[in-house]
C-alpha positions as CSV (number, residue, x, y, z in Angstrom):
1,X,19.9,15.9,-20.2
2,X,23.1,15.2,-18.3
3,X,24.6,14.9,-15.3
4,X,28.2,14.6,-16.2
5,X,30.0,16.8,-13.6
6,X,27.1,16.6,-10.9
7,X,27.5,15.6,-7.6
8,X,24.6,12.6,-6.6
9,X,24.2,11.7,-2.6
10,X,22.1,8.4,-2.4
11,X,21.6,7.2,0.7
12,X,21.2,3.3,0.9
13,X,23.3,3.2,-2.9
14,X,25.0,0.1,-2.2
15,X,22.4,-2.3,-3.6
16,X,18.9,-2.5,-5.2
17,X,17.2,1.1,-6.3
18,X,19.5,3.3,-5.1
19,X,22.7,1.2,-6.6
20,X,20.5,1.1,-10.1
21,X,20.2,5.2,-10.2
22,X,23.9,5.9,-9.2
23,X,25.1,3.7,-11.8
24,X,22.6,5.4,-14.4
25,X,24.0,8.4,-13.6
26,X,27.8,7.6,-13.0
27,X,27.0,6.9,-17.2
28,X,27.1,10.3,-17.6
29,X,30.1,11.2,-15.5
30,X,28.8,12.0,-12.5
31,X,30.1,12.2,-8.9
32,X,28.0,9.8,-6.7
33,X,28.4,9.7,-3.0
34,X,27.3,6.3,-1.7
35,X,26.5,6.9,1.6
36,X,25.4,3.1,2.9
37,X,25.7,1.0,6.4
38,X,26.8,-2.0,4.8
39,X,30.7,-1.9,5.1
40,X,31.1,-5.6,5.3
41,X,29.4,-8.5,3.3
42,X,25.9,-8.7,4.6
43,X,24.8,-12.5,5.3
44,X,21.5,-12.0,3.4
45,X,21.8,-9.3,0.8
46,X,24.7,-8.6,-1.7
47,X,26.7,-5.6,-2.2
48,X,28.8,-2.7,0.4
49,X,29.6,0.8,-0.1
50,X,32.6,-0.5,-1.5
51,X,31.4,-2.7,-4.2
52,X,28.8,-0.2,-5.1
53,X,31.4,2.6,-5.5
54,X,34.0,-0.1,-7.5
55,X,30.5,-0.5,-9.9
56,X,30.2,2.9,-10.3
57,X,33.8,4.1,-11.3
58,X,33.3,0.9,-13.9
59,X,30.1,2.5,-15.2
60,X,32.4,5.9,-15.9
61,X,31.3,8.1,-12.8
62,X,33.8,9.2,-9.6
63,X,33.3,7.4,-6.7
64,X,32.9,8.5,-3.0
65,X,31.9,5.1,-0.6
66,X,30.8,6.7,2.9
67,X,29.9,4.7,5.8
68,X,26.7,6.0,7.0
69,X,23.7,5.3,9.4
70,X,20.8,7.8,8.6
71,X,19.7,6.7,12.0
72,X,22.9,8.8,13.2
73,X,22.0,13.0,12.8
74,X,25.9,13.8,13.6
75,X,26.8,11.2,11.3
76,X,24.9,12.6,7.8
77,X,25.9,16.2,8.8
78,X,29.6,14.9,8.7
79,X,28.6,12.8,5.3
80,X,27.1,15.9,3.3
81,X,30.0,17.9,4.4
82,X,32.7,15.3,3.5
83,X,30.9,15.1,0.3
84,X,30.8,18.7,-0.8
85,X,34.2,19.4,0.1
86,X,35.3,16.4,-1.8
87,X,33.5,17.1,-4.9
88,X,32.9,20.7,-4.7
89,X,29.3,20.8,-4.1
90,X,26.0,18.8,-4.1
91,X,23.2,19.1,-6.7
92,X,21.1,15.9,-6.2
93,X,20.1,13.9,-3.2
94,X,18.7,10.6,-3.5
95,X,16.3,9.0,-0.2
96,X,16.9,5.9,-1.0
97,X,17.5,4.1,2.6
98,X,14.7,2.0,3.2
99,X,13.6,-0.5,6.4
100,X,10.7,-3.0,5.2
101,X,8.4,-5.1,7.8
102,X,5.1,-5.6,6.1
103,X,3.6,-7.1,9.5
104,X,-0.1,-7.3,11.5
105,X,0.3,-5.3,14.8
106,X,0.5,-7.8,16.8
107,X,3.5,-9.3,14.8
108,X,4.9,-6.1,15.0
109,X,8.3,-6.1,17.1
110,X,8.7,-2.9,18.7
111,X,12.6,-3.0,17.3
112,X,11.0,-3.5,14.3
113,X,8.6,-0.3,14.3
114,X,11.5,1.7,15.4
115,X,13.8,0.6,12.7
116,X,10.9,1.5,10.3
117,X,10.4,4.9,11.5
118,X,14.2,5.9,12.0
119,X,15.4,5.1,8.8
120,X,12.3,5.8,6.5
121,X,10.5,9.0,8.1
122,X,13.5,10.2,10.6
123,X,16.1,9.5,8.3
124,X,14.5,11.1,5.2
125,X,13.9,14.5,6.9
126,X,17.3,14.5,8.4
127,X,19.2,13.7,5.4
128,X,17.0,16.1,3.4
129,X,17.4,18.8,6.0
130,X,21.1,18.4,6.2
131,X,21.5,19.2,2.7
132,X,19.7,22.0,2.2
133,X,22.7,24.0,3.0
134,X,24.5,22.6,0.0
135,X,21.5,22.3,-2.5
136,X,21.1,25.9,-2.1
137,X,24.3,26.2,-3.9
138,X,23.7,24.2,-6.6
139,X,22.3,25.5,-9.9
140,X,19.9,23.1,-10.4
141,X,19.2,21.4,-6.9
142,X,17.0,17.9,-6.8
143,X,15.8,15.9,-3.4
144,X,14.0,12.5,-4.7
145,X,12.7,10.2,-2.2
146,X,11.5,6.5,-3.2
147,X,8.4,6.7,-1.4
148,X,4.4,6.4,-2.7
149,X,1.5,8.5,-3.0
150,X,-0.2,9.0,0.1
151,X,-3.6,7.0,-1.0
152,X,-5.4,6.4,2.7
153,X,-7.7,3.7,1.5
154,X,-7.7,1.7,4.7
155,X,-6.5,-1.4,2.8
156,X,-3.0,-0.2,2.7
157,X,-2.4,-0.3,6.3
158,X,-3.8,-3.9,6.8
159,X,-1.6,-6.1,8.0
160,X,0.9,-3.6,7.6
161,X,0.4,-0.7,9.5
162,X,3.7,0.4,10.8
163,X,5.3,0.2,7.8
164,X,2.9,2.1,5.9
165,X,2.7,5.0,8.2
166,X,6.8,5.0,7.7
167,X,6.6,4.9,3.8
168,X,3.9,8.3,3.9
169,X,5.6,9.7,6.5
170,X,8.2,10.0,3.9
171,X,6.0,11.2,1.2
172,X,4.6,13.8,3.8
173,X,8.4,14.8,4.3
174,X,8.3,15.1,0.3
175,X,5.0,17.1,0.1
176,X,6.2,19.7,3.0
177,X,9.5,20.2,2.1
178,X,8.4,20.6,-1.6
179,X,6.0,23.6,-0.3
180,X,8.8,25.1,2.3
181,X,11.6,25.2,0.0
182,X,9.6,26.2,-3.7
183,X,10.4,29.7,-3.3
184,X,14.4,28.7,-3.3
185,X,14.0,26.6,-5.8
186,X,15.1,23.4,-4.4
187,X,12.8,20.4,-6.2
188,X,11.7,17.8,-4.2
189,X,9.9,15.1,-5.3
190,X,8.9,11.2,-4.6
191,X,9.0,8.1,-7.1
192,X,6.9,4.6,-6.2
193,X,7.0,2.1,-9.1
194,X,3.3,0.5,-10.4
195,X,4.5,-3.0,-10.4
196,X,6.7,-4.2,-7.5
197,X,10.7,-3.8,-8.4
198,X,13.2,-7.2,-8.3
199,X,15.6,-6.3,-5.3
200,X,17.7,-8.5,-3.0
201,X,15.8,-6.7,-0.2
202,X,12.4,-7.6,-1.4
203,X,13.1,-11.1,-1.9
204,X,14.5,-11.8,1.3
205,X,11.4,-9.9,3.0
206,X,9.0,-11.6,0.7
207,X,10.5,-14.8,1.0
208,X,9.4,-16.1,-2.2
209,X,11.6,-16.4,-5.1
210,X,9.1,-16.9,-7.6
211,X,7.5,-13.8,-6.9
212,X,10.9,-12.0,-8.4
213,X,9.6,-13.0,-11.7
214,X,6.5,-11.4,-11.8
215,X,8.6,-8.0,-11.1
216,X,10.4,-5.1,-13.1
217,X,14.1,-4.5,-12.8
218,X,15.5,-1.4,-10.6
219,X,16.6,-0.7,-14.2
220,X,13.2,1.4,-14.6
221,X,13.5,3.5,-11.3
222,X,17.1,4.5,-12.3
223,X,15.5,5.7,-15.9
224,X,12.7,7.9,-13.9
225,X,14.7,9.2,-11.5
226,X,17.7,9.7,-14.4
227,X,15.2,12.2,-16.1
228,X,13.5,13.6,-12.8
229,X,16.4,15.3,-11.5
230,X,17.5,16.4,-14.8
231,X,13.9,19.0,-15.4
232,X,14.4,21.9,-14.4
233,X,14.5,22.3,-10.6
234,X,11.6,25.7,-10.1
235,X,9.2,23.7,-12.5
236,X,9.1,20.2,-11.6
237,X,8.4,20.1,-7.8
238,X,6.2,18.6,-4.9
239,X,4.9,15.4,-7.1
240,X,4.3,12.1,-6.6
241,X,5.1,9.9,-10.0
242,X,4.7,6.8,-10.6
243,X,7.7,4.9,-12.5
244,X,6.1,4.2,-15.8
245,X,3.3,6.7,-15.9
246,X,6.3,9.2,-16.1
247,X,8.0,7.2,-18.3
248,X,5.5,7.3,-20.8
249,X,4.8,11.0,-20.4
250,X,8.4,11.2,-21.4
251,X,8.1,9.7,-24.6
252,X,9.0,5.8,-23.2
253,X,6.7,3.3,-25.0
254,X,8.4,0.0,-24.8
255,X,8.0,-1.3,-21.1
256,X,9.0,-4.6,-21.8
257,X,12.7,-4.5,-21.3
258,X,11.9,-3.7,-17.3
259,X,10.0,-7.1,-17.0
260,X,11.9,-9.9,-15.2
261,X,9.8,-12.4,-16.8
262,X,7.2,-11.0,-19.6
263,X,5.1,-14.2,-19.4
264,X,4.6,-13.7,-15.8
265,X,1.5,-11.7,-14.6
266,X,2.9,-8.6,-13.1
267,X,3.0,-8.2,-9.2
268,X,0.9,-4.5,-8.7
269,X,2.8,-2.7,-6.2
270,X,1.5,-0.7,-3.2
271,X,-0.1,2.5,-2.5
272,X,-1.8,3.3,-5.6
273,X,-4.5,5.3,-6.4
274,X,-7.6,3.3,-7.9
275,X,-7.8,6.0,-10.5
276,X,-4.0,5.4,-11.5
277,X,-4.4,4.0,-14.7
278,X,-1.1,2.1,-16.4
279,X,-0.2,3.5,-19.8
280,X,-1.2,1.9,-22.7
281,X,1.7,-0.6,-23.6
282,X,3.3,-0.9,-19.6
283,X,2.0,-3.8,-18.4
């Protein structure tokens, strides 16, 4: 498995998740676009498409920092295309872009549900759509979205349900764009972690510091989505894994390395099926 010579888009890549798998594969030489809002220090959260770019020629891959709103369709259109004439091409796109406001309805700022649904469901599908074009190209063409199975147990969308129709209107982006594009062999699929992942962004929407330590590093998204986009693109399409479920299925069997603090009990993320057992060893 490598990627040395491919060329990554991740939208969102200057910090958290989508910083952790352009570094993993800049290891292998590849070319990451980081295609990011943040061009200047944010007050709350670290990192710009800048740094992340500065990060990943460091880590050994070629570097192309774009400003970019996913909110803005003339915007990624211009971004894809500045990419694959820069670099030649684009094999792997990464949703990473995320907007979080786990709120009760009436909490719910209409801003706030926009936000949601422009940069998670609206940005998603435009992003993917806008590469198609250049994924066609590509011998071995990946779309992976950070998003979760779509489980509609009426307990994820308490006191949260704007946000969790954003997050599966993703995965529904996943699931029909898996189905239209399988014939041109363009893989699409979605990744969700089982226990909830140690990200600037999720400790300033959590609030809660201490609740960092009972979480994995982005370390073990960047190692599922590493070997993901590296199968084979006509078999390995439309699914919905879960971070160290595919791990293990992989051959991984020490989980212990992801855990911020392995004395901690371990924060169960969101979304997940009641039948979705962990592998033996992962927690």
């Amino acid at each position: 498995m490598t990627l040395q010579g491919k060329t990554v888009f991740v939208s969102g890549g200057s910090r958290g998740i989508g910083l952790a798998i352009a570094l993993k594969a800049a290891k292998d030489g590849a070319n990451i676009v980081i295609g990011a809002k943040t061009a200047e220090p944010h007050p709350h959260l670290p990192g710009t498409v800048y740094t992340a770019a500065e990060a990943v020629e460091k880590a050994g891959g070629k570097a192309l920092p774009i400003i970019l709103d996913v909110r803005e369709p003339e915007a990624i259109e211009i971004s894809l295309k500045q990419a694959a004439d820069h670099f030649g091409g684009i094999d792997v796109v990464v949703n990473s872009a995320s907007a979080i406001f786990r709120l009760p309805v009436g909490e719910t700022l209409v801003k706030r549900y926009d936000l949601m649904q422009d940069i998670n469901v609206r940005g998603t599908f435009l992003v993917s759509r806008a590469a198609i074009p250049y994924l066609r190209k590509s011998a071995n063409p990946h779309v992976l979205t950070l998003s979760p199975p779509i489980n509609l147990d009426p307990k994820w969308f308490r006191n949260s349900v704007a946000y969790t129709m954003s997050k599966y209107g993703m995965s529904m982006t996943v699931l029909g764009m898996a189905e239209e594009f399988g014939d041109e062999g363009i893989a699409f699929n979605a990744l969700w972690p089982r226990i909830g992942i140690a990200t600037a962004a999720i400790e300033f929407a959590v609030g809660d510091r201490d609740e960092l330590r009972r979480c994995r590093t982005p370390d073990i998204m960047a190692d599922a989505a590493y070997a993901i986009v590296n199968k084979p693109a006509r078999e390995c399409t439309g699914n919905f894994f879960i971070d160290d479920s595919f791990l293990a299925a992989e051959g991984v069997t020490d989980f212990a390395h992801y855990r911020i603090d392995p004395s901690s009990d371990p924060r169960i993320g969101l979304f997940l099926h009641d039948d979705d057992v962990a592998p033996e060893g992962s927690l």
